[in-house]
Every structure is written in structure tokens, then in C-alpha cells.
C-alpha positions as CSV (number, residue, x, y, z in Angstrom):
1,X,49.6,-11.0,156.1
2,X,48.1,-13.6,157.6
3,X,51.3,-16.0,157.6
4,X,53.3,-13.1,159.4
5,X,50.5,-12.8,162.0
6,X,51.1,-16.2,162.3
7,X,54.9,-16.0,162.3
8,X,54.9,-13.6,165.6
9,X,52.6,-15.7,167.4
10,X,55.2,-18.7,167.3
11,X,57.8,-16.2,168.2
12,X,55.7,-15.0,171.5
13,X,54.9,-18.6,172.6
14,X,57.0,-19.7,175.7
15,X,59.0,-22.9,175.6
16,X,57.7,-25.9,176.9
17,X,58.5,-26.1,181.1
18,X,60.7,-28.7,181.5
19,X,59.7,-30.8,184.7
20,X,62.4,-31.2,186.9
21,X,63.2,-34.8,188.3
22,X,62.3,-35.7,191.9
23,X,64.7,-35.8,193.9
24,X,64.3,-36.8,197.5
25,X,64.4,-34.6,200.9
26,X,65.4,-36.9,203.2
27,X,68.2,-39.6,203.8
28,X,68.1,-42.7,201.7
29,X,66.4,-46.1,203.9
30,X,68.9,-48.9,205.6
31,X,68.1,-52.2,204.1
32,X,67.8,-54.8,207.2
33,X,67.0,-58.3,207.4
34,X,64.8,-59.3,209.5
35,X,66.0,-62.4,212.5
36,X,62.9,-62.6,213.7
37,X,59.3,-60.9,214.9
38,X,57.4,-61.2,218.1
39,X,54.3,-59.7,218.1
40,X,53.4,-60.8,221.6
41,X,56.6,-59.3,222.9
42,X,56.2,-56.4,220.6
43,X,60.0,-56.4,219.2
44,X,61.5,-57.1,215.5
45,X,64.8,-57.8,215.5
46,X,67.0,-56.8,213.0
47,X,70.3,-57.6,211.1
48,X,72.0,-54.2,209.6
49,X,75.8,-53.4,207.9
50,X,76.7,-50.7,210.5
51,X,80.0,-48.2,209.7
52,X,82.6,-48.2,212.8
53,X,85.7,-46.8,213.2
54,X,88.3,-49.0,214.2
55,X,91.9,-48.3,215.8
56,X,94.7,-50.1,214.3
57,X,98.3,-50.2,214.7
58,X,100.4,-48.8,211.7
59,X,104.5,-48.9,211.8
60,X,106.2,-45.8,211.6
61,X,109.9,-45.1,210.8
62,X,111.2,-42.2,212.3
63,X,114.5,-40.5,212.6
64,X,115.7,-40.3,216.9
65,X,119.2,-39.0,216.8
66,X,120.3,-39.7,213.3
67,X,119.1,-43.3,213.6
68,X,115.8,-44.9,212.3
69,X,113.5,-46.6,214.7
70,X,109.7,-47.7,214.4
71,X,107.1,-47.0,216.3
72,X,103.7,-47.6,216.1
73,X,101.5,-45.0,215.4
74,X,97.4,-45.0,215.7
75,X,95.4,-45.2,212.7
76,X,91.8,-45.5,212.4
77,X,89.8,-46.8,209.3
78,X,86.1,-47.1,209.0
79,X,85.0,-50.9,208.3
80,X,81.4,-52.7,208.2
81,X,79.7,-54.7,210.5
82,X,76.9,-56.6,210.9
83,X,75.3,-55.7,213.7
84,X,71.8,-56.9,215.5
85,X,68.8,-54.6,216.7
86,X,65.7,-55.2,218.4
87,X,62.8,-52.6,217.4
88,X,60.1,-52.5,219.7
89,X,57.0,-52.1,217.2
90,X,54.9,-50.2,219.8
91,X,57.1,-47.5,219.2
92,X,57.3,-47.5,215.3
93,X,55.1,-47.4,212.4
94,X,54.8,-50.2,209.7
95,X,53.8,-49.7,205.8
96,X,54.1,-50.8,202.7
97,X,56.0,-49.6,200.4
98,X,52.8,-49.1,198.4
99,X,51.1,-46.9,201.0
100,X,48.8,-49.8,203.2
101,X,49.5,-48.7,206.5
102,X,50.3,-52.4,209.1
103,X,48.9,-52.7,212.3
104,X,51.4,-54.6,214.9
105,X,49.4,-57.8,214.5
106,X,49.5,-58.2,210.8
107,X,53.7,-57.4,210.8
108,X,53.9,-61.0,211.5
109,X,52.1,-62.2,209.2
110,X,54.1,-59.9,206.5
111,X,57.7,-60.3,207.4
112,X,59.3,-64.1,208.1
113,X,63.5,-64.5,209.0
114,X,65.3,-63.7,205.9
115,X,62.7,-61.2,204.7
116,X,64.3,-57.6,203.5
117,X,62.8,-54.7,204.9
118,X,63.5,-50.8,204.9
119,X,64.5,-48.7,207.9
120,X,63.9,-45.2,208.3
121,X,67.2,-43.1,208.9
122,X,65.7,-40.3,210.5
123,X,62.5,-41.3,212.2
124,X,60.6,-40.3,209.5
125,X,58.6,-41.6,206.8
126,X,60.8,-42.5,203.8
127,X,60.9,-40.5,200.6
128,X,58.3,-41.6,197.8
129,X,61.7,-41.1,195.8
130,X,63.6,-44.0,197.0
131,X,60.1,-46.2,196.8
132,X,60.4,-46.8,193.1
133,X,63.0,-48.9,193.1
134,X,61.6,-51.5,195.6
135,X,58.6,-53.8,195.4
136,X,55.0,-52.5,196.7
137,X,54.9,-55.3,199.2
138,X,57.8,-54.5,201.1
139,X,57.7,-53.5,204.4
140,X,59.0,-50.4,205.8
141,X,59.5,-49.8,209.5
142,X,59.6,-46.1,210.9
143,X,61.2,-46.7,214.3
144,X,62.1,-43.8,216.9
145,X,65.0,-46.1,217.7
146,X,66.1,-49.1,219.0
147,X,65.3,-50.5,222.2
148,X,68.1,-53.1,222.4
149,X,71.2,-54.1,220.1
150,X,73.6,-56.1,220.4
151,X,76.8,-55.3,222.0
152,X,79.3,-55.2,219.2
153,X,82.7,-57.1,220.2
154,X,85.2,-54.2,221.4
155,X,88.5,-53.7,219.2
156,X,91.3,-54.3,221.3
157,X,93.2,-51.6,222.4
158,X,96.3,-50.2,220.3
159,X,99.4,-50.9,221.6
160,X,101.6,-48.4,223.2
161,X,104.3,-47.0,221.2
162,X,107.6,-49.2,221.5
163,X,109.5,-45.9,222.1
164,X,108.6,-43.1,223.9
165,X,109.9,-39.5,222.1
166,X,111.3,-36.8,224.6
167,X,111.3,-33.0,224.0
């Protein structure tokens, strides 16, 4: 009697509740490298892979009164660029990636050229979830945006097609 008391107790326990992984709620951090920092102007400046959409010229054989000609036609493909920001730390917040909150004085003394830190996508603080992969002492720098960047040189302009196609 006593074993099938035992029996339907087993049978009535729930399963163990499975925890579900974190995942984050907000976009993943840019990686930057930092050019340099000026506490006494109150700016960081920044070098970042940026996506940009480029024009480019593609050949395009087409049939104009039973003959083939090319023309050019306007493609656009996204490419990478390094581009260069200046923060102004008044206007952003600086941590760890282990929590210690940095005063604009002591950024200096944390970041040098060269060093990697973390830039908040969205003007928020960065999800605890992408934190684990990176070390506790790096720095991450929650900006409302940038004050200055460098102006990117400008693609040149496609070319007019060779033939123009009447109606």
C-alpha cells in the first residue's frame, strides 16, 4: 500500500521548470577604437566600421530596335567604412562593463589610443547579455550622439546612361 501511495505521488509531481536563456532586449554594442580622449575639451574621439550605401555603375545589354546596345545602369551595394566620431563625454555616460560607474575625469585615465571600447546603439545602457563576452574592465560609453564626425569622402556620381531610351 504504501509503495502505491508512493507511486501516485511521483506521478502528481510537476517536471522540473526549465529556465529559459537570456536573451537580450536591446541592440547589440558597436565596437570602437578609441583615437584619442580630452578630458579638458570634454570629447572622445572615435574610430567605427560604418555600413554605406554606395552607387556604382553596372553595364547593361539591352535590345533598341533588334540590336544590342549597353548602357549603364545604377546599382547600389552596401560596403564598410571606417569612419571617425568625436563624443562629447558631457553628454554621455561612462562604465564598466563590470557595473563601476566613470566620472569624466577618470575616462582618461581608463581608455589610451588603440583601446577597444563599446558604444551604445540606442542611447541606452547595454544589455547585461552582451556583457559576458567582454572583459569587466572595459569601458562602455552611452552617448546621446555624436557631436562631430568626420566627413566621409563623397562617391562620385554615376555616370549618365550612354543612351537615352525613348517611348
Amino acid at each position: 500500500m504504501q509503495i502505491t501511495i508512493l507511486s501516485a505521488a511521483f506521478l502528481f509531481v510537476p517536471p522540473p521548470v526549465q529556465q529559459r536563456p537570456g536573451f537580450p532586449s536591446g541592440p547589440q554594442p558597436i565596437f570602437a577604437v578609441v583615437a584619442g580622449v580630452e578630458p579638458a575639451a570634454g570629447t572622445i574621439q572615435v574610430r567605427r566600421l560604418e555600413a554605406v550605401q554606395v552607387a556604382v555603375n553596372v553595364p547593361e545589354s539591352v535590345q533598341v530596335n533588334g540590336q544590342a546596345i549597353t548602357i549603364m545602369r545604377t546599382a547600389y551595394r552596401q560596403e564598410s567604412r571606417m569612419v571617425e566620431v568625436v563624443y562629447s563625454l558631457d553628454k554621455s555616460q561612462a562604465q564598466t562593463a563590470g557595473g563601476k560607474m566613470l566620472a569624466k575625469e577618470e575616462i582618461g585615465k581608463h581608455l589610451r589610443p588603440g583601446s577597444v571600447i563599446l558604444l551604445s546603439a540606442d542611447g541606452r545602457p547595454v544589455d547585461p547579455v552582451y556583457l559576458r563576452a567582454i572583459q569587466t574592465d572595459t569601458v562602455i560609453l552611452v552617448v546621446a550622439g555624436p557631436t562631430m564626425s568626420q566627413p566621409l569622402p563623397s562617391p562620385k556620381p554615376p555616370l549618365p546612361p550612354l543612351i537615352e531610351l525613348k517611348k
